[in-house]
Steps between C-alpha positions, in 0.01 A plus 500: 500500500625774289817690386529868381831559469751226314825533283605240228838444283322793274727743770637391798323162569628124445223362344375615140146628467365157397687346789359779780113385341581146525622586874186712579246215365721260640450677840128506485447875501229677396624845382810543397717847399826505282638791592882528324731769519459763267428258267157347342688250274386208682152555577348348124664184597378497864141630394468201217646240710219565744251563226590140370451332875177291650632692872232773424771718650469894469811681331592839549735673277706739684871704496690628780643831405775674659432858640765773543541556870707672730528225782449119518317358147161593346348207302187575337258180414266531196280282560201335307686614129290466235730577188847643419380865459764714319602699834546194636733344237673872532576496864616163475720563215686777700508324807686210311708776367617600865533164599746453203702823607517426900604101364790655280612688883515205642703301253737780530554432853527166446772520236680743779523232707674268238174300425503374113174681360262676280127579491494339195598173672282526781230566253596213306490270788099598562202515259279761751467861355523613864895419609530626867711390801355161547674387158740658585565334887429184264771563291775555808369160587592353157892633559497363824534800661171474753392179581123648525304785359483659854802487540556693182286779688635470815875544378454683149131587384357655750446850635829639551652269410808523198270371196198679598364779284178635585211461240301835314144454564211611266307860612185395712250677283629359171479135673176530647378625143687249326306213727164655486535544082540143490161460697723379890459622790811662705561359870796625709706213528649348841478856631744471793787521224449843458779511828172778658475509846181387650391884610568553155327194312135669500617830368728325249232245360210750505761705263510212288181446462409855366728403177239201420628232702180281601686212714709384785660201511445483899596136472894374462734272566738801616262610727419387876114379559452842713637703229263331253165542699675867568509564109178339448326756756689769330382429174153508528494808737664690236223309225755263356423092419774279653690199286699214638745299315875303570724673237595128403789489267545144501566245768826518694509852385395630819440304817176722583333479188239275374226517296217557614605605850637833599565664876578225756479256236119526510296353243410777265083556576214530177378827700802689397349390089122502574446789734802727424628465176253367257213731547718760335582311200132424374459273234881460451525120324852381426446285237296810337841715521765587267744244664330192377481614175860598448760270320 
């Protein structure tokens, strides 16, 4: 069993880097991806935690970056990083930047509604470089004025809703360079996001693809078992390799995610690691890479 795609407390998920390797070796898997948001703060952690165990488990450093779209979301995975390259500590830098700026918006329309805040306190309240609408649905929790963090979606957070503020992506190009300058591999993320119709997915993705993207992530929890074996036939017609992963960000996050397991709750296969993915990474060694070697 294996997992490309995972978040911890280093962005948006509950349980720190450390934590998230504990949880993967805990769970027995074989291959496991950190993939944060924007972010690779917590992948030295995760990669010497796993370094450090008797599991023999594989880690894969990875980032999810944000693309600028004009419909749905666009998350890029990098997967397979090898070191912090200097394009990709720049695209991360101004991604934080714009993550700062859309925060700030929605403090605003917080204070408009006669809610006692700043950034600065929100900030203050959580260690993660990348603050985003999770801490924030935490922190409307904390005043008691959600009971849940869906709820803080459902009635606040969410699209269209009053606090949302939509978030700037980075330019495809640049992120695709940034990824591949830091030896990873770009895979479209959980593609039905894009909000594409499905007479328009193959034109869309083969677009993609002629800006360096080598990947599809055919295999999601947000997408139906047809959809995924749909995807999966997609991607290799148009000469693409196809990941699978859960987009775990901790349990009780979300009902339909668990590591290792992804559409229809289906045990994450080794195929989508041995035959898809790991041919393309050649003699990519974790404990060989920049991460384990960083303080």
């Amino acid at each position: 069993m294996i997992d490309l795609h995972s978040h911890s407390s280093a962005s948006d998920g509950l349980f720190s880097p450390k934590e998230s390797a504990e949880y993967a070796i805990q769970k027995k898997l074989k291959v496991w991806a950190l993939t944060d948001h924007d972010t690779t703060d917590g992948l030295s952690e995760a990669a010497r935690t796993c370094a450090q165990s008797d599991s023999g488990i594989f880690f894969l450093p990875g980032i999810e970056i944000n693309v600028r779209w004009p419909t749905g979301e666009f998350h890029l995975l990098g997967l397979g990083l090898r070191k912090n390259s200097q394009k990709l500590k720049d695209i991360v830098a101004d991604l934080t930047e714009s993550r700062r700026v859309r925060n700030q918006e929605i403090v605003d329309r917080m204070q408009k509604d006669g809610i006692d805040v700043t950034l600065e306190k929100i900030e203050g309240k959580f260690s993660e470089s990348q603050i985003g609408r999770p801490h924030f649905a935490t922190f409307l929790m904390q005043i008691g004025k959600v009971k849940h963090r869906q709820e803080a979606f459902d009635r606040y957070l969410g699209k269209g809703r009053p606090y949302y503020v939509s978030h700037e992506g980075a330019d495809l190009d640049v992120a695709v360079e940034a990824i591949c300058s830091a030896g990873g591999i770009p895979v479209l993320a959980h593609p039905l996001s894009l909000y594409v119709s499905w007479g328009k997915m193959e034109e869309t993705i083969e677009k993609i693809k002629r800006h360096g993207v080598e990947g599809l992530e055919a295999w999601h929890p947000a997408a139906r078992i047809n959809e995924g074996f749909k995807l999966e036939e997609l991607a290799h017609k148009l000469g693409m390799f196809v990941t699978a992963g859960s987009d775990f960000h901790g349990r009780g996050v979300r009902a339909d995610r668990h590591l290792g397991k992804t559409s229809g709750d289906r045990k994450i296969d080794d195929r989508f690691w041995f035959e898809e993915l790991a041919p393309h990474l050649g003699d990519f060694d974790f404990r060989e890479s920049e991460w384990c070697h960083l303080s």
